[in-house]
N, C-alpha and C positions, 0 to 999 in steps of 0.2 A: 918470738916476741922479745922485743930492749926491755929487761926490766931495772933500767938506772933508775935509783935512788935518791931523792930531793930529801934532806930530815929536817922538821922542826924541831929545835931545841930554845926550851925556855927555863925559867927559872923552875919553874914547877909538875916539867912534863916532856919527852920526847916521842915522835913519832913518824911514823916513814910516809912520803909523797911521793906514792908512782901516777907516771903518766906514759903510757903506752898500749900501743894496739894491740886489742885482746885481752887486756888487762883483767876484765872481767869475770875470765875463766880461771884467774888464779886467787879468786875471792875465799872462797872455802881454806885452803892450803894457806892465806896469812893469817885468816881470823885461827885457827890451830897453831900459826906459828907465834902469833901475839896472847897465846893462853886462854881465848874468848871462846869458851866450850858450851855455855850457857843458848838461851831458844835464842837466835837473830830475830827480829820484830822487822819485815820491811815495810818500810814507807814510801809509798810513792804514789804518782796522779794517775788519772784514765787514762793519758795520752801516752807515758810511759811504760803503763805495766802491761801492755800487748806488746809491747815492742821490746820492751829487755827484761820485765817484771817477771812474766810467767818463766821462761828460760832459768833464768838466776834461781827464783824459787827450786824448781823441780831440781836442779846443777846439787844447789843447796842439800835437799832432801835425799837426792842420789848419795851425797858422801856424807849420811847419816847425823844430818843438823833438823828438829824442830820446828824448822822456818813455818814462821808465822808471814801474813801479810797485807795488807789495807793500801787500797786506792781510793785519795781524796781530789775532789773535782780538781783539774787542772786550769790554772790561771791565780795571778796576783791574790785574788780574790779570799783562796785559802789560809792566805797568812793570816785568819784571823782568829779572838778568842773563842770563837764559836767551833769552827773545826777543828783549834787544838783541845778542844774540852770532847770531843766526840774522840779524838785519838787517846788522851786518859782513860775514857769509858772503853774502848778496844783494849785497850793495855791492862785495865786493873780487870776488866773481868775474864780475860783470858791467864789471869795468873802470874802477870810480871812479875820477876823476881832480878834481886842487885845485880846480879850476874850475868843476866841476861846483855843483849848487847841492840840496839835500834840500827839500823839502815838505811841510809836515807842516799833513797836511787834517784837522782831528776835534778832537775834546776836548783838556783839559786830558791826557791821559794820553798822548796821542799827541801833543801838544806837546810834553811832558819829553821824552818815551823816543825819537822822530826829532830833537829839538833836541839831546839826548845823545849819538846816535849823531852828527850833526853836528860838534859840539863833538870829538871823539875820533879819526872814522876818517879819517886821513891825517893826523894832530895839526890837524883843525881844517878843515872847509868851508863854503860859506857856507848858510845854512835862512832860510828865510821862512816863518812862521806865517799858516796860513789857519785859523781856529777858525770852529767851525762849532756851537761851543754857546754859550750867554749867559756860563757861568761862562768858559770860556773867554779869550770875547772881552775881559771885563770886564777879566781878572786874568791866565791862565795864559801866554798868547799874548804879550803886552808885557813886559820887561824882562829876556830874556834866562836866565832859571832854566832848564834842565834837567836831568833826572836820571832815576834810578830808584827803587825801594820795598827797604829791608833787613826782613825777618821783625822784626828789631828796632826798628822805625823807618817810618815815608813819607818816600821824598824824603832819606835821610841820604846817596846815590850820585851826585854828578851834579857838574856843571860851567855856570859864570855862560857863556851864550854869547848874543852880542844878536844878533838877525833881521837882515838888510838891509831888510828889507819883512812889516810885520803888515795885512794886507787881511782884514778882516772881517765877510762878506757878511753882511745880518739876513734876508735871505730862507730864507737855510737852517734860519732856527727855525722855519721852517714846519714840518720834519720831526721836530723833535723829540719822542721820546715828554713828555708830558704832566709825569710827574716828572722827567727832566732839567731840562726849562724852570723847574719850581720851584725846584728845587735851584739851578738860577744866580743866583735873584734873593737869595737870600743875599751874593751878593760883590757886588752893587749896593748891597743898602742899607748892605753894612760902609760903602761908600766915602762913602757919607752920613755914617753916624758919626764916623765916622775925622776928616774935611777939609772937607764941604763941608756944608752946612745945608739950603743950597739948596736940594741935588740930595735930600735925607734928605725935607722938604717937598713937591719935587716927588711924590715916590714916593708920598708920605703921600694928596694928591689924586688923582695916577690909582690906586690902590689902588681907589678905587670902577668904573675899570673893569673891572678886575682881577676882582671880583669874588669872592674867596674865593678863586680858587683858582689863579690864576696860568698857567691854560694854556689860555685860552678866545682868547686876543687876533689881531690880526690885526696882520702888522708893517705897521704906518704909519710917515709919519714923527713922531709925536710918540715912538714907543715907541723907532725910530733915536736919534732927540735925547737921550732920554735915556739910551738905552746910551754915545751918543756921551759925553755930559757924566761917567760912570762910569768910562768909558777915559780921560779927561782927566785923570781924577783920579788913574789908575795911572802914567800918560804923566809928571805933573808931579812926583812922586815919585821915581820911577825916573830925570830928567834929572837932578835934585838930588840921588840917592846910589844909584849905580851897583849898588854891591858891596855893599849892606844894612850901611854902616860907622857908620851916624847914621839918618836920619828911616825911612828906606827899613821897617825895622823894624814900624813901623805898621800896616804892611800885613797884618802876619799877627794881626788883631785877630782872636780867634776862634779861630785855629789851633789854640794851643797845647792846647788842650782837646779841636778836631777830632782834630787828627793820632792823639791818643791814643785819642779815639772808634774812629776808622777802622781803627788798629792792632789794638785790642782783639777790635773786632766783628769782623775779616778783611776785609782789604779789598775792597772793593765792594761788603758787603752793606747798608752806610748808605753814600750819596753825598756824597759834598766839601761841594758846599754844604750837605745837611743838616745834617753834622757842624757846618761852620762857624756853623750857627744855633744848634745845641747850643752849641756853645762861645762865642757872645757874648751870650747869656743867662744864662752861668755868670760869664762873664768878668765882665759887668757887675754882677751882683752880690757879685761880689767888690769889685770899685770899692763899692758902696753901701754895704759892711761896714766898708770901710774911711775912710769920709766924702769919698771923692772924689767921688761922684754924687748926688742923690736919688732918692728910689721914683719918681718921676713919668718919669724916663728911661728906666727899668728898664720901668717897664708901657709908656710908648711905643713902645720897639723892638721889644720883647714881640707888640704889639697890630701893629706893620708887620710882624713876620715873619710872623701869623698870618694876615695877610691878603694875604700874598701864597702862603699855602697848605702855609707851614712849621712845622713843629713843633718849638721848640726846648724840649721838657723830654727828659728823659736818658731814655732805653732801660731797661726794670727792669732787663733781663739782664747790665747793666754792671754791676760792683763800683767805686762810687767810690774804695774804697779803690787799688786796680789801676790805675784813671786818675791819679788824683794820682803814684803810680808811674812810671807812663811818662812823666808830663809832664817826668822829670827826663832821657828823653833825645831833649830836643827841642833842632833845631838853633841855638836862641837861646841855649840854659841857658852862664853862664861861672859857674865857680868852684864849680858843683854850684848855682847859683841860678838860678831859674827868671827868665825878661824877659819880663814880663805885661805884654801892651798894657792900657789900663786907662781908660772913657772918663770924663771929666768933664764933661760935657756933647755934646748933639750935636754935630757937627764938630769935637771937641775932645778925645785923647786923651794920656795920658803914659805912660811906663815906667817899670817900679816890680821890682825884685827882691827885697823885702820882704816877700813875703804868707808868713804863715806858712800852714802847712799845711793848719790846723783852718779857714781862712777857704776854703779851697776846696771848695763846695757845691754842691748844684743847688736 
């Protein structure tokens, strides 16, 4: 097993980001090498803990850790204040103490909603992120966001809390159903767009692995290297703005049109990453409306999201009018202004709170 090293470093915290196959088996040996001696609490859904939950557990237990561990229904659904108040009732009558350490094996959703309860019960203990999806690994897992989902809003609930340790095994996308896996490759190629060129190109060539459809592949290490190079991208943002106070921002290229996607539809009936293709298909064209890009950008990301098995045109069922709506209570918007990432070229984006209304399209 490659165990390179990604670290984030910020003003107030560093900590190591592995990604590599099998990763998982060398969970026990960092949480000892990072001082975290205290019971591990796992968190994670139905769908995950037959599939890596039980393992981990017993692996755990084997090299003499306390492991504790709760499976909460799997889907969107869970991010809410109802099952993180059931996960406090699990925690405080089991004994939590400061020292202790949370776990949070699965997707983005059970990244927020274990990195929230973290963040919160006993004012603060320590979580390590184990993502066990692409989208995850890419985005949700690194830099510290948790939360939960408001009926009004995704994600308007939660608290900045940074990981001691992100370990992110590729083996476990073996298990993914088919559309999960698609869905992550959207937060890979934002990170193309967004920062690096490179990595946007890379993707553009294996895309003929790929084959259409995003779920046929075998994790190698080229397919490692380049999630690894993805995570770099999230890693070197997040060192240089913590609190999303300046560049950090970027990152939600796309969002701002998902979120309202996902809100709209009910959450988890279109996934994260679909949305997020929805929304940098829109986004960009908004940029080309307003001469920051040309059509030749627009049809390239177009043509990589479609090849990795994504569809970014809009849902009929959506009322654009409703989306532009909700985009005003996205957690970027100040003064009642929307903050549109916006790209000008590949690897290269700006923020603009300018667009009038009528520019928002599909």
């Amino acid at each position: 097993m490659s165990m390179q090293t990604l670290t984030v470093t910020t003003s107030t915290t560093t900590y190591p980001v592995i990604v590599a196959e099998g990763a998982l088996t060398e969970l026990a040996g960092q949480l000892a090498a990072l001082g975290l001696r205290g019971r591990p609490w796992l968190i994670t859904d139905t769908n995950v803990m037959p599939l890596h939950g039980s393992a981990l557990l017993a692996a755990l237990r084997t090299a003499g850790y306390d492991a504790q561990a709760i499976a909460v229904p799997a889907g969107e659904a869970s991010k809410s204040i109802e099952v993180l108040g059931q996960l406090y009732d699990w925690l405080i009558a089991g004994g939590v103490e400061r020292r202790d350490v949370i776990l949070a094996l699965g997707g983005g959703v059970i990244g927020d909603l274990a990195g929230f309860a973290a963040a919160s019960v006993l004012r603060g203990i320590a979580v390590v992120q184990l993502p066990t999806t692409l989208l995850a690994m890419v985005d949700a897992a690194v830099g510290g966001k948790t939360g939960i989902n408001h009926p009004l809003g995704k994600n308007l609930i939660g608290a900045f809390h940074q990981p001691r340790l992100v370990l992110a095994d590729t083996a476990t996308l073996t298990t993914l159903p088919p559309r999960e896996l698609r869905a992550g490759w959207a937060e890979v190629i934002k990170h193309g767009v967004i920062l690096d060129v490179g990595l946007f190109t890379e993707l553009e060539q294996f895309a003929t692995a790929v084959q259409g459809s995003g779920d046929q592949l075998a994790i190698d290490a080229r397919m490692t290297a380049i999630i690894r190079r993805a995570v770099a991208v999230k890693v070197g943002v997040v060192s240089r703005d913590e609190r999303e106070q300046g560049e950090r921002i970027i990152l939600n290229y796309g969002h701002t049109i998902a979120h309202a996607v996902e809100t709209l539809s009910g959450y988890g009936h279109i996934l994260h990453g679909e949305a997020v293709a929805i929304g940098m298909h829109a986004e960009a064209r908004i940029a080309l409306a307003l001469g920051l890009c040309d059509e030749a950008l627009v049809e390239r990301q177009h043509a990589l999201l479609c090849a990795y098995g994504l569809d970014p045109t809009l849902p009929p069922n959506l009322d654009p009018a409703a989306l532009v709506a909700a985009t005003l209570r996205d957690k970027k918007v100040e003064a009642r202004k929307v903050r549109w990432v916006l790209p000008t070229a590949i690897g290269s984006v700006v923020v603009r709170d300018d667009v009038p209304e009528a520019m928002v399209g599909w």
